[in-house]
ZAMARGU-4260 file (C-alpha; in steps of 0.2 Angstrom, whole numbers, plus 5000, padded with zeros to 4 digits):
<rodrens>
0) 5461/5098/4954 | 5479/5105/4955 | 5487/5087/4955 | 5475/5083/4939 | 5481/5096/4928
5) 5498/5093/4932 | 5497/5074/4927 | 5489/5079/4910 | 5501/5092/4909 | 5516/5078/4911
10) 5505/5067/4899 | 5506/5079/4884 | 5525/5082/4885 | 5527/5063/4884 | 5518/5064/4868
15) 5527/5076/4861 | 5546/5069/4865 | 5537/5052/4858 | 5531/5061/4842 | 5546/5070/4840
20) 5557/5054/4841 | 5548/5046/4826 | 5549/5060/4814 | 5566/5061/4817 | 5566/5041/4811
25) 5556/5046/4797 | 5569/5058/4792 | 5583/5045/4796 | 5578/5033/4785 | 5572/5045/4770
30) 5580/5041/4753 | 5598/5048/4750 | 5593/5051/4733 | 5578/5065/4737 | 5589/5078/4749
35) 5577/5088/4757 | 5587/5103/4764 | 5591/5120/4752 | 5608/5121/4742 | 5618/5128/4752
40) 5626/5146/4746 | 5644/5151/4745 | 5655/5157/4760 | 5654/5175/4752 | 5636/5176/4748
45) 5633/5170/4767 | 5645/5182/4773 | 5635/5198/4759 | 5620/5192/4767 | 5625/5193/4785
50) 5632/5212/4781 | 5615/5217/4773 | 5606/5209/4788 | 5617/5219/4801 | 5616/5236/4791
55) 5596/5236/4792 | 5594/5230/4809 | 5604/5246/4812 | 5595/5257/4800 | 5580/5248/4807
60) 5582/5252/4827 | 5587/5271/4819 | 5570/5271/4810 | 5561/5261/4826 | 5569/5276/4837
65) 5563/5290/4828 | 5546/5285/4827 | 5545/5281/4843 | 5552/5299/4845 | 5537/5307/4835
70) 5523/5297/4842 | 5531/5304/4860 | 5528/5322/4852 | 5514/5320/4848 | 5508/5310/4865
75) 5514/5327/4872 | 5506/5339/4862 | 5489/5330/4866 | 5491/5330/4883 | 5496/5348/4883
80) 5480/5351/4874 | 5471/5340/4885 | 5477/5349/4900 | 5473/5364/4892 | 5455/5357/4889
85) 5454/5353/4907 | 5458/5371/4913 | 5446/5379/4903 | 5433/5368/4909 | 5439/5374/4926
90) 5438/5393/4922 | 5421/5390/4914 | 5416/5379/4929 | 5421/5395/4940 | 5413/5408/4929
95) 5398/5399/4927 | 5398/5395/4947 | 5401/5418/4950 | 5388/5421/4938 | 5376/5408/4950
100) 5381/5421/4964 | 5373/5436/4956 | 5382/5445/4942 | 5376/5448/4924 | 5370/5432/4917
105) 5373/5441/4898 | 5389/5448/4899 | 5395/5431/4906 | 5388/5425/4891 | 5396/5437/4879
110) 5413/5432/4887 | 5410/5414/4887 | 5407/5415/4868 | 5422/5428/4864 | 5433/5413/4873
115) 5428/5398/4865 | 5429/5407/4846 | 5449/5410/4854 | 5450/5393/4860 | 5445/5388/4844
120) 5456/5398/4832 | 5470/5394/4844 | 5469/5375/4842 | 5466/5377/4822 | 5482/5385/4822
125) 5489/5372/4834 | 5481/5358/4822 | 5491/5364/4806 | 5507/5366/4815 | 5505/5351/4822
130) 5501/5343/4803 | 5516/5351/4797 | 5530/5348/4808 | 5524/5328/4807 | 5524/5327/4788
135) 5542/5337/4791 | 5546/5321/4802 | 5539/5310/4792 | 5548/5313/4778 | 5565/5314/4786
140) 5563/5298/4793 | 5558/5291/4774 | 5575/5301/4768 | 5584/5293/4781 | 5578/5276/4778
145) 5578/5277/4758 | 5597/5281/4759 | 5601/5270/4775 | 5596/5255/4760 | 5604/5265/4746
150) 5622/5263/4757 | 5616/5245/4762 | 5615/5240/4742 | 5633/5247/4740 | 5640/5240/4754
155) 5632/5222/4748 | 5638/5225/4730 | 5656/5229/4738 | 5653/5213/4745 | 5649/5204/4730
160) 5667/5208/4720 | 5675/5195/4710 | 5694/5199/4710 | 5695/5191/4695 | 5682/5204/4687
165) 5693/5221/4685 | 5686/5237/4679 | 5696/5247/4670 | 5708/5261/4678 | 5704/5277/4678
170) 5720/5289/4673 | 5722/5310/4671 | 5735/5318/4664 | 5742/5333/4674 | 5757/5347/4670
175) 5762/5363/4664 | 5754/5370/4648 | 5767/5365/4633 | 5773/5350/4642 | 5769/5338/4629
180) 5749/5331/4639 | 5741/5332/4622 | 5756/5324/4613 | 5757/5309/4621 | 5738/5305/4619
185) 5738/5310/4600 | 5754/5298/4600 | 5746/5284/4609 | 5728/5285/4600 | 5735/5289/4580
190) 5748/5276/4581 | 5741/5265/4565 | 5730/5280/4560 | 5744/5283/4545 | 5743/5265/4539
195) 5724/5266/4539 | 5720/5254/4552 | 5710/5258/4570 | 5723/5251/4582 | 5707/5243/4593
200) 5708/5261/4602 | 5690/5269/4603 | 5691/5291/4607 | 5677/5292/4619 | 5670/5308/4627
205) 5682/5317/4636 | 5694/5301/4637 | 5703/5291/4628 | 5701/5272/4629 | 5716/5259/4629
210) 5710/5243/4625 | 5719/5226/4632 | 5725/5219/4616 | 5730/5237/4611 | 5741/5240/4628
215) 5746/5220/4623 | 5752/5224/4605 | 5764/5240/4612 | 5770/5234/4626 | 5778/5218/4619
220) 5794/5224/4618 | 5792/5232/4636 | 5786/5216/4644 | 5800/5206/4636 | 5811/5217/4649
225) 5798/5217/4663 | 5785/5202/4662 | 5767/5208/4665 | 5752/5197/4664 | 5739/5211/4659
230) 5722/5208/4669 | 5715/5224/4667 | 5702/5227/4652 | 5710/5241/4646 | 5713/5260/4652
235) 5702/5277/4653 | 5713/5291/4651 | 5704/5307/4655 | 5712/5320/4641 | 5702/5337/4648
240) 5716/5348/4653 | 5726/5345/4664 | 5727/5347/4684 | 5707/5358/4684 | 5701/5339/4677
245) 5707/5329/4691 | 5700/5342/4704 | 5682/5341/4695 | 5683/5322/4690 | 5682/5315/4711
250) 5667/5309/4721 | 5668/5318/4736 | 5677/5309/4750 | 5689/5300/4737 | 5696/5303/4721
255) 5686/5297/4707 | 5704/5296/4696 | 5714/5280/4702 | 5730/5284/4696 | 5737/5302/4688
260) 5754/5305/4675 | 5763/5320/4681 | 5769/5327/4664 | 5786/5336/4666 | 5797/5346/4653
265) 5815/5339/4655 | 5821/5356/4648 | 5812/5367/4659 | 5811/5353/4675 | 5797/5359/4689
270) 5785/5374/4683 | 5773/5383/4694 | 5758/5376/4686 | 5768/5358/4688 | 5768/5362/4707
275) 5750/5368/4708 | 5746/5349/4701 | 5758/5342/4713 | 5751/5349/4727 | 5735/5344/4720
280) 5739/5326/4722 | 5747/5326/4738 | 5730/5334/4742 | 5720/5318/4737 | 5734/5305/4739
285) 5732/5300/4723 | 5746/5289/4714 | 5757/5295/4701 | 5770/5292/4690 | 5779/5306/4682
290) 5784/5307/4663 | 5799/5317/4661 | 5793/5321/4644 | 5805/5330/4627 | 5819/5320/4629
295) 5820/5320/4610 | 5826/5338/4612 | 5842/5331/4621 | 5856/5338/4607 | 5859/5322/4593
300) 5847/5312/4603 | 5846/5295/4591 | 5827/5290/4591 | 5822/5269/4592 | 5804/5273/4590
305) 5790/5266/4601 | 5804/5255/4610 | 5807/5253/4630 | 5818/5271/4633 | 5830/5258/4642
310) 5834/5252/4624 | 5834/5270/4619 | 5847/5276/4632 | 5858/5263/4628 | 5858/5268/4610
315) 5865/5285/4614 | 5882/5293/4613 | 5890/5298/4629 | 5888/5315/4630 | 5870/5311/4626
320) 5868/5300/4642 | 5879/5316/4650 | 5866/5330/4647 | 5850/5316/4651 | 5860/5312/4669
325) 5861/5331/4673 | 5846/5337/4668 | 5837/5322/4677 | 5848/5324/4693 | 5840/5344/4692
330) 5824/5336/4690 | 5823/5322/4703 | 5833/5336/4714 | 5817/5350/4712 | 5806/5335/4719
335) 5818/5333/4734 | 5814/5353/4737 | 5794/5350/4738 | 5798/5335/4750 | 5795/5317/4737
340) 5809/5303/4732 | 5809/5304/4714 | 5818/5290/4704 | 5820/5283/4687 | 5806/5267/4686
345) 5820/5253/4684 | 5832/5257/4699 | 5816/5262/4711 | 5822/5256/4726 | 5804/5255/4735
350) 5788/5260/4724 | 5778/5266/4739 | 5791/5277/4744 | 5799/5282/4728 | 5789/5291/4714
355) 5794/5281/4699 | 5799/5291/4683 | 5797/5286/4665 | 5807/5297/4652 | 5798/5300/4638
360) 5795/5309/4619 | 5778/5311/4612 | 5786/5315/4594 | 5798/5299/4593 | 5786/5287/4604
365) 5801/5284/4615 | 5795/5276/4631 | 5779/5276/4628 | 5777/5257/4629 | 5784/5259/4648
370) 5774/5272/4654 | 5759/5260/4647 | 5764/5247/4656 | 5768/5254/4672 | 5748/5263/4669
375) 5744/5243/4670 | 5757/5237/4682 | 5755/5248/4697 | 5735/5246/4698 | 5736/5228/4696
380) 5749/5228/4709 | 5744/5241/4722 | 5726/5244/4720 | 5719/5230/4713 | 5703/5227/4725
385) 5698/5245/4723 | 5699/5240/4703 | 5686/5227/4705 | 5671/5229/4696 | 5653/5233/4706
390) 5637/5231/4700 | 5628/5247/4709 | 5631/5263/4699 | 5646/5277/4702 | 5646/5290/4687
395) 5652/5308/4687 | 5647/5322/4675 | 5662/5328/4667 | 5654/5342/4656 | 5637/5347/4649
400) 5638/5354/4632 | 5625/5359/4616 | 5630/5347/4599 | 5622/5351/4584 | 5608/5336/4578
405) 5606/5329/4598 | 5604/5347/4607 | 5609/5347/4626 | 5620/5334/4632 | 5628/5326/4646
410) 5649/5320/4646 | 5647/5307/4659 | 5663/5296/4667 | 5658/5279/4671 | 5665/5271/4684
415) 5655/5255/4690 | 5637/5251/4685 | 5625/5251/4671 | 5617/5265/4663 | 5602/5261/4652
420) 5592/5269/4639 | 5576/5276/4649 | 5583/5276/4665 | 5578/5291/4674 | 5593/5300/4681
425) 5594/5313/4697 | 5609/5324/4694 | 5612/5342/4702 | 5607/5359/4695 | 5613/5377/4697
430) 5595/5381/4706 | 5591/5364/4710 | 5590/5344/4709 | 5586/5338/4688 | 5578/5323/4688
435) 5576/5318/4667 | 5574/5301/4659 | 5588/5295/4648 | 5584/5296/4629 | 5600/5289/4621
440) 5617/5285/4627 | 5631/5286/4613 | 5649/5287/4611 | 5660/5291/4596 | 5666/5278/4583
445) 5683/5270/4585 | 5695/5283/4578 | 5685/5295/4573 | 5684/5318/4577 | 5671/5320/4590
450) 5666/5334/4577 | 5662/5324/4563 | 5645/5325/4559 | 5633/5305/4562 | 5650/5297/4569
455) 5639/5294/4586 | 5636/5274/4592 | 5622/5270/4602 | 5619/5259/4614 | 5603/5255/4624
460) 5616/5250/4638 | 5634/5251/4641 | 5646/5248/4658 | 5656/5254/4667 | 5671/5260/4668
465) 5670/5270/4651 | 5664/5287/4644 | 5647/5291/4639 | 5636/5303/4632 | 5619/5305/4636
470) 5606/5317/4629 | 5591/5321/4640 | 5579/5337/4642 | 5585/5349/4654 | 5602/5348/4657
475) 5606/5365/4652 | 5609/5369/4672 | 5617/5354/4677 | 5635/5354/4686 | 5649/5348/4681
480) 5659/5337/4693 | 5645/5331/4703 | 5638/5313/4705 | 5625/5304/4695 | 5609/5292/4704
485) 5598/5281/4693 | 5581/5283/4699 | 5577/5264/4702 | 5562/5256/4710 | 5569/5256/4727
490) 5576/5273/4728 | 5568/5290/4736 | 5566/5301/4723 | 5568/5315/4735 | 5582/5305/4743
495) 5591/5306/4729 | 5589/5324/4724 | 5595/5328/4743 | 5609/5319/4740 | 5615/5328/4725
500) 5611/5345/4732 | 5621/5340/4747 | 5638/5344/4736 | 5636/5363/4730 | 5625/5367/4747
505) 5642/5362/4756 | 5648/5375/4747 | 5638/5389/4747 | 5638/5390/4765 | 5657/5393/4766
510) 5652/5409/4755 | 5653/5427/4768 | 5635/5430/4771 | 5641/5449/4773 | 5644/5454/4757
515) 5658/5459/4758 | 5672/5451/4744 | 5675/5447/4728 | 5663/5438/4716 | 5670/5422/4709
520) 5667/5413/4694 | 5672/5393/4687 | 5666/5383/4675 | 5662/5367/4683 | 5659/5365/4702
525) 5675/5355/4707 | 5684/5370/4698 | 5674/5381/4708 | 5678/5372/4724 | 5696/5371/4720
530) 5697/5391/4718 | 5686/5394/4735 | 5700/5383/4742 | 5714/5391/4736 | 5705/5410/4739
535) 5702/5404/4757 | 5722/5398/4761 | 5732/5407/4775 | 5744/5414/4757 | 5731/5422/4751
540) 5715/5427/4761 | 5704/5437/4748 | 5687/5438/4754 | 5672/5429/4743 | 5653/5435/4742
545) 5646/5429/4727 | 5650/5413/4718 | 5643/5406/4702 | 5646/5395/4690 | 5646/5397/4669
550) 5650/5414/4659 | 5652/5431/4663 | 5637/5440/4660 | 5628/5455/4666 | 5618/5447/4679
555) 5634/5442/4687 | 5642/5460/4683 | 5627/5468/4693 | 5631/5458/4706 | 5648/5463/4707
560) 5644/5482/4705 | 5636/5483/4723 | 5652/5484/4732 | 5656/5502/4724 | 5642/5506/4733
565) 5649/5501/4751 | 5662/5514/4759 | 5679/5506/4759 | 5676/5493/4748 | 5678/5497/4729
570) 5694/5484/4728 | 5680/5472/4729 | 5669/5478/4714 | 5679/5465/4704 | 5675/5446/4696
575) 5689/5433/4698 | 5682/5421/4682 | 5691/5404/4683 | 5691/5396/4663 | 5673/5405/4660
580) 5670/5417/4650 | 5666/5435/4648 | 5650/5438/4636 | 5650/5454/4626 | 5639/5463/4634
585) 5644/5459/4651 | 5664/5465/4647 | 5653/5483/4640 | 5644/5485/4659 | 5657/5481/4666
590) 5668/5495/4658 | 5655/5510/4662 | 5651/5505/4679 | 5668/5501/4685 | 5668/5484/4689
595) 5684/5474/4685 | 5684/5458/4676 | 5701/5446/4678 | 5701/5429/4667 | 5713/5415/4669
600) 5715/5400/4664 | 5726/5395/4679 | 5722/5398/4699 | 5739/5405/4702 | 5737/5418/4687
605) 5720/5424/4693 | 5729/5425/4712 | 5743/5436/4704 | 5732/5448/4694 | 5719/5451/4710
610) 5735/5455/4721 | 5743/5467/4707 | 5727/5477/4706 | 5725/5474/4726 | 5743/5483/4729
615) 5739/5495/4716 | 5724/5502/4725 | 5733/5501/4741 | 5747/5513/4736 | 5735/5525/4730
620) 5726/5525/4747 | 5742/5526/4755 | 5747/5539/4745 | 5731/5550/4748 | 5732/5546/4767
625) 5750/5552/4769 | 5744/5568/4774 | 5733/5564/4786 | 5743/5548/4795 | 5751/5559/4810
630) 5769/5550/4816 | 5772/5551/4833 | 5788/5557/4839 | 5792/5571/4857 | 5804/5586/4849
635) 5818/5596/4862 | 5821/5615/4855 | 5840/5618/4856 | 5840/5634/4862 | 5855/5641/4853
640) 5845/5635/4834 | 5833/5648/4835 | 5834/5653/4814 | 5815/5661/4814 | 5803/5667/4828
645) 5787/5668/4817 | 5779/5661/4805 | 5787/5652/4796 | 5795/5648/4813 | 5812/5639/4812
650) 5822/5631/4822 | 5833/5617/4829 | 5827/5601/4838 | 5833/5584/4845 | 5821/5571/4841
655) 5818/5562/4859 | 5806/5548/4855 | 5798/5543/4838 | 5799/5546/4822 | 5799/5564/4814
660) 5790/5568/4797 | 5788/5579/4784 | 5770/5586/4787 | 5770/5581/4804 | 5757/5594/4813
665) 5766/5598/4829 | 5757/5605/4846 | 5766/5610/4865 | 5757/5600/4877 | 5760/5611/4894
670) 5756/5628/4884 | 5735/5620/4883 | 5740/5610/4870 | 5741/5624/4855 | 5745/5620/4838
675) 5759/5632/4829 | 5757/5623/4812 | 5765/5607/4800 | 5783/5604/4796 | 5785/5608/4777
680) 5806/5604/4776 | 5817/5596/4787 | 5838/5597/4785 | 5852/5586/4791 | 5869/5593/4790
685) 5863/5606/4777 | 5854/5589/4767 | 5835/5588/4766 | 5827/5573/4773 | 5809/5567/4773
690) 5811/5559/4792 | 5822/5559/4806 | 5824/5545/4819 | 5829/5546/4840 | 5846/5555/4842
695) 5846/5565/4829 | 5846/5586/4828 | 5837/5593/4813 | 5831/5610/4806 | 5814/5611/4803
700) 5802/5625/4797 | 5785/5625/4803 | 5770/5634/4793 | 5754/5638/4797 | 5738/5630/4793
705) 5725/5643/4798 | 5727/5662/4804 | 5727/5659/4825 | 5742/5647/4821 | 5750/5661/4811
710) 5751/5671/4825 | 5761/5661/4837 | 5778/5667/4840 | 5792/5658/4849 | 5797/5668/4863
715) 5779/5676/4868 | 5769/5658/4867 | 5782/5645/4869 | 5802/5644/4871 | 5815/5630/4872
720) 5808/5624/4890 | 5792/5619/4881 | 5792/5601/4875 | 5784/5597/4854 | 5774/5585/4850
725) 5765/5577/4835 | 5746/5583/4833 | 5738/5565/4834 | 5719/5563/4830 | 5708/5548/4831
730) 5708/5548/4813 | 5727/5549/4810 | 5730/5535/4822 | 5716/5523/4811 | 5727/5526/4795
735) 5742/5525/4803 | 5736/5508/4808 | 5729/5503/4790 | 5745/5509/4781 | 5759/5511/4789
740) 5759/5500/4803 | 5774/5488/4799 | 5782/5507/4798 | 5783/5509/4817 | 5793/5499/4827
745) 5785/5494/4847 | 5793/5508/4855 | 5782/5520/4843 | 5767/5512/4846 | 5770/5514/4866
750) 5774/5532/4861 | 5757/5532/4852 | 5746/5526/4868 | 5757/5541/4878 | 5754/5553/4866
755) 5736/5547/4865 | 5735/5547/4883 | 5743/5565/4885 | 5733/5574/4872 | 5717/5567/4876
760) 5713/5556/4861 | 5697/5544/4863
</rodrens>
């Protein structure tokens, strides 16, 4: 039988090599003109496909792991509760087996029935727990996997790119207040304004937008100089102001600005607000170029217009080109002190190494066609794959705002993407995730005040990388500064809205959960961010409890006024309001309960008013602890100073150790530690002091603080054998340390721990 069913076995693989070896004749001699195999797809889409493949098998062995996980919990859970099944059948085995040898049949009963209702109860609860902590799992594993194909999508559409297809850059304009910011935008967007024509530029919300043939038409001159073969469709300038822009404009992880123009005053060189920016960008190694702006205020500076400023520099008169070297050399010199290579654009020696500088004038129009071409020439250059355009969406709000005829809406930046008229969006709230459905997006018309009345364009779609706004329901609570999702039919609605929550819970849990600090407000949450930052650096170190973002108002005040009721902490019953501001009725609150209020436009300003109040209150403690904050310091009596015996005793003394005060309560150690009173003056060589140091002999007149200290007499309870010491407390010692302990040197503070030692002092 074996040797049969191996024969058949052998018989059927013959047939199958046989039929096998015709088909593949068939298909040898099948007409060239009817292929049968699939067009074949590019090297990129393969290579896409294969990424997408390797990212869900990932997410899927993730997914495959946790479930497995779960079903091994509850595995457990029912065995437990089988065992426990099996135990009470046991004990009820055993009961019912003791009531069989002769004890009370009824009571057994009673108990048998008092156990299973336990039993019962017991394994309800257990039930709904049990329900609970599964639908808990089940919907982490959902999260998870919605947004491990969220990340998958991106990573496919990063893929995807065409370097041929660029987005346009994004660019924020940073400096000091009054370096010209505003001035080179208005010069850039109202250059044919005058003459009555649009120029191609478009003012969109809360940017500005350069469109190619515009940057083409100014930079002719420029690119005869430099040839530039302009890719990009255009640019974004962000016009908000200034450095609190850029911290609020990023996705978190990288900076949503490409590229940034460092405005600086060639009059005036760096200023602190220039710095703060600076730093800024060293912070999100973000590329710059710095416009050294005002040169038209060098003295008989000769204007060319909107030429190349190497045309314009050429043009001048030597002592012109005099003063422009000096004051350039002190700029590029200022830069040298916070640790960059600065040089001007033309004689850069290397641009990754050297921050390039463009001199500029946003009255004449000097230069500007070089700083717009260098805004097109250094993405193109250095950043060009981060410039190409993606599919998937990546928008920002930049601010959320009430406009008169449209109600609430929402100043979104664009970056990559689509947005389109009913989408429903997910975007964060102050007390929670908005999810709302797009009802229009529009922008301004070309050339036209934001503020003029039906000058809005919609669109039922409009792509990235431009600004937008979009007007929904219920965005009076949304953030500014944190990221936008579409709700599409293959995302997790609650997914997304964990995602956006993610940012501004990040941040509430940096906030002190004692209560003890300031209260800070911002406007926007990068804003907010920044200042938590800055409050939280090694220079500063001020304490925050309670963080919010918007205006000043009583809610916030209330808040704040709790700290006057904790001993010790009145300096903090104060709000730090970053470029909010104060409501009316808030500022009156805030008057009658004593809560102070400091507003500032810029981080460093609010810093310097909270450390002027800080040192203020400080002194005054000081001040009113100075009579309780003891000095140490061990007194010799020179026997031949003996001025007074009683009170008010006076005499002579060497100072041995310590420091010697006025209003320094002095006690004798080997006569039991008695007190004879407080210094009230001391003289040096006939000259009243406040204090003496080690070495020195002083006259001091002791009086007495209470009637058994006015009776001690030198001679009858102490003489010049007898050693004087300060009077220290456990109290003194505490405000010593508070106040004045960068007032004692080490060998005071060992003094302190004998004296402490000495006197008894816990």
């Amino acid at each position: 039988a074996e040797e049969a069913a191996k024969k058949a076995a052998a018989k059927k693989a013959e047939e199958a090599e046989v039929a096998k070896a015709e088909a593949a004749k068939k298909a040898a001699a099948a007409p060239k003109g009817k292929p049968a195999a699939p067009a074949k797809m590019s090297a990129k889409e393969i290579k896409a496909q294969k990424e997408i493949a390797k990212v869900l098998a990932r997410k899927a062995a993730l997914l495959a792991a946790n479930s497995m996980d779960l079903n091994f919990k509850g595995d457990e859970k029912e065995e437990g509760s089988g065992s426990d099944s099996d135990s009470d059948s046991d004990s009820s085995s055993g009961s019912s087996s003791g009531s069989s040898s002769g004890s009370d049949s009824a009571s057994d009963s009673d108990s048998d029935s008092e156990s299973e209702s336990d039993s019962d109860s017991d394994s309800e609860i257990g039930a709904d727990e049990k329900k609970k902590m599964e639908a808990a799992e089940v919907l982490r594993v959902r999260i998870t996997a919605a947004k491990a194909k969220r990340l998958a999508r991106w990573d496919a559409a990063l893929l995807l790119r065409d370097k041929d297809v660029l987005r346009c850059p994004i660019v924020c304009i940073l400096g000091h207040v009054d370096t010209g910011k505003t001035k080179i935008l208005d010069k850039i967007r109202r250059t044919n304004v005058q003459d009555g024509e649009a120029g191609g530029i478009t003012q969109q919300i809360g940017a500005t937008y350069i469109p190619q043939s515009a940057i083409s038409e100014r930079t002719e001159n420029w690119r005869a100089r430099h040839p530039l073969d302009i890719k990009v469709p255009g640019l974004l300038v962000i016009d908000t102001p200034g450095h609190e822009s850029f911290s609020n404009l990023r996705s978190r992880g990288s900076g949503l600005c490409d590229m940034a123009i460092l405005v600086v005053d060639i009059m005036h060189g760096l200023e602190q607000q220039t710095i703060e920016s600076l730093n800024l960008l060293r912070m999100r190694k973000t590329p710059f170029i710095i416009a050294l702006n005002k040169v038209d205020r060098l003295f008989e500076w000769k204007t060319l217009g909107e030429a190349p400023i190497q045309a314009s520099l050429e043009a001048q008169q030597k002592h012109v080109s005099r003063e422009f070297k000096q004051r350039l050399d002190a700029c590029i010199l200022s830069f040298n002190e916070q640790g960059l290579n600065a040089a001007l654009y033309w004689e850069n020696p290397d641009p990754r190494s050297y921050i390039s500088v463009v001199p500029t004038s946003a009255i004449t129009g000097d230069g500007l066609p070089d700083l717009l071409g260098l805004l097109v020439q250094l993405p193109q250059t250095r950043m060009a794959e981060k410039l190409q355009y993606v599919k998937d969406l990546q928008a920002t709000v930049l601010e959320v705002k009430m406009i008169e005829g449209l109600g609430t809406t929402m100043d979104v930046i664009l970056v990559n993407g689509t947005l389109k008229e009913g989408q429903n969006i997910v975007c964060c709230g102050i007390s929670g995730p908005v999810v709302t459905q797009i009802r229009a997006l529009v922008t301004p018309q070309p050339m036209r005040e934001m503020r003029v009345k039906g000058s809005y364009i919609h669109h039922k779609e409009i792509n990235g990388a431009q600004g937008v706004k979009i007007v929904a329901t219920g965005l009076e609570s949304v953030l500014a500064g944190t990221p936008v999702f579409v709700l599409g039919p293959d995302d997790d609605e609650e997914e997304l809205k964990n995602e956006v929550s993610s940012d501004i819970s990040n941040i509430l849990s940096s906030v002190d959960k004692s209560g003890e600090g300031v209260c800070v407000q911002a406007s926007t949450l990068g804003s907010l961010e920044a200042l938590l930052e800055f409050l939280k650096s090694d220079a500063v170190k001020i304490p925050v409890s309670v963080i919010s973002i918007g205006p000043v108002n009583k809610r916030d005040v209330m808040a704040a006024s709790t700290a006057l009721e904790r001993k010790g902490q009145k300096e903090y019953a104060c709000i730090l309001a970053f470029d909010v501001k104060v409501t009316s009725e808030a500022q009156q609150m805030a008057d009658e309960v004593g809560v102070r209020i400091f507003t500032a436009d810029i981080i460093y300003h609010l810093f310097d008013q909270f450390t002027a109040y800080m040192t203020k209150i400080r002194e005054d403690r000081k001040k009113n602890a100075a009579g309780s904050a003891v000095f140490p310091c061990r007194l010799r009596i020179l026997p031949t100073c003996i001025f007074a015996r009683k009170d008010p005793i006076v005499l002579g003394v060497e100072v041995m150790e310590g420091i010697m005060r006025v209003g320094t309560p002095i006690c004798i150690p080997s006569q039991d530690k008695i007190t004879i009173g407080k210094i009230a003056s001391m003289e040096v060589d006939h000259k009243a002091v406040e204090k003496a140091t080690v070495g020195k002999n002083v006259a001091m007149k002791i009086v007495s603080t209470c009637p058994a200290e006015a009776s001690r007499m030198y001679g009858r309870h102490f003489d010049h054998t007898d050693e004087l010491v300060s009077h220290i407390t456990r109290q003194s010692i505490d405000l010593v340390k508070e106040f004045y302990r960068d007032d004692l040197g080490k060998e005071d503070w060992m003094l302190m721990v004998k004296l402490k030692k000495l006197l008894g002092v816990e």
